[in-house]
C-alpha positions as CSV (number, residue, x, y, z in Angstrom):
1,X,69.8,89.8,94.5
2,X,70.3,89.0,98.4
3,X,72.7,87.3,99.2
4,X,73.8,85.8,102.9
5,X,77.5,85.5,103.2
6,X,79.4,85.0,106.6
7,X,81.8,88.0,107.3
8,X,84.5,87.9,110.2
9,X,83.6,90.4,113.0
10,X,87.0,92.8,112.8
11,X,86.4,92.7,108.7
12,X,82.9,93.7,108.9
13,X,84.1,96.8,111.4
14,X,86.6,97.7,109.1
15,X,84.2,97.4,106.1
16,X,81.6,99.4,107.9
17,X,84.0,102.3,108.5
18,X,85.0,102.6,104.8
19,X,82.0,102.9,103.7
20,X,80.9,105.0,105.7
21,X,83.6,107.2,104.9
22,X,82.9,106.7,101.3
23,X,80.0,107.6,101.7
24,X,78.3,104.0,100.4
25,X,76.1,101.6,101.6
26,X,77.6,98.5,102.7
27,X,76.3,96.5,99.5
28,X,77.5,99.2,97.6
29,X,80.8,98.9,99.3
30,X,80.7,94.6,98.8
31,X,80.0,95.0,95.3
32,X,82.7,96.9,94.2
33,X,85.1,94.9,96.1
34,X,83.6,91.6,94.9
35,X,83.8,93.5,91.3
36,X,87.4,94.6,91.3
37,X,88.4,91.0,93.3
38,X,87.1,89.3,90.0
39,X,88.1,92.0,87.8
40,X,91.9,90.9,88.7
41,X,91.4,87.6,88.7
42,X,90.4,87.6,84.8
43,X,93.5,90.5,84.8
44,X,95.5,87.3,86.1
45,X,94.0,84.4,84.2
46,X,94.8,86.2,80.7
47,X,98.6,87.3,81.8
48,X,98.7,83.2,82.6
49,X,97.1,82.6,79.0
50,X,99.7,85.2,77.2
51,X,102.5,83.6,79.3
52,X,102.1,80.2,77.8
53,X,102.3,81.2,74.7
54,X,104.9,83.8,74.8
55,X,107.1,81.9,77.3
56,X,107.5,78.8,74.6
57,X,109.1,82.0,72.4
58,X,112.6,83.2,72.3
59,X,112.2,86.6,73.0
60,X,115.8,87.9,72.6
61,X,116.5,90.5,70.7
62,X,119.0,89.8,67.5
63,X,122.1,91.4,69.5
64,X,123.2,93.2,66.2
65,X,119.2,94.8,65.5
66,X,119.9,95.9,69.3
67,X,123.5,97.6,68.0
68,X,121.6,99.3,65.2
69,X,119.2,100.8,67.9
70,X,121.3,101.8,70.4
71,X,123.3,103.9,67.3
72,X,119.9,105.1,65.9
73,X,119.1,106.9,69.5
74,X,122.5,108.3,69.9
75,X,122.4,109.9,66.3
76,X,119.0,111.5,67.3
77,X,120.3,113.0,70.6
């Protein structure tokens, strides 16, 4: 699909010089940087989603289950 999209003068330089040098076309090049942007952004909307509901947990470790590990390692080494 085409698509017309308004690109700052000194970004498209610089965009026309990497891929050049990767060897791309430049809708290659704007694909997989579109791709990857979003790709990150659903990275970032699930570590938000696992936040809220781990952050309502206490995650502390029982301080005597941390003893008991803390003798188990030294034991083995």
């Amino acid at each position: 699909m085409k698509v017309a999209v308004s690109i700052p003068d000194r970004l498209l330089r610089r965009a026309e010089r990497l891929a050049e040098r990767a060897r791309m076309s430049r809708s290659q090049l704007y694909a997989v940087a579109l791709e990857r942007h979003v790709d990150l952004e659903d990275d970032d909307r699930i570590t938000r989603r696992l936040d809220a509901v781990y952050g309502a947990r206490d995650s502390r470790l029982d301080a005597g289950l941390v003893a008991a590990q803390a003798e188990a390692v030294r034991e083995r080494w």
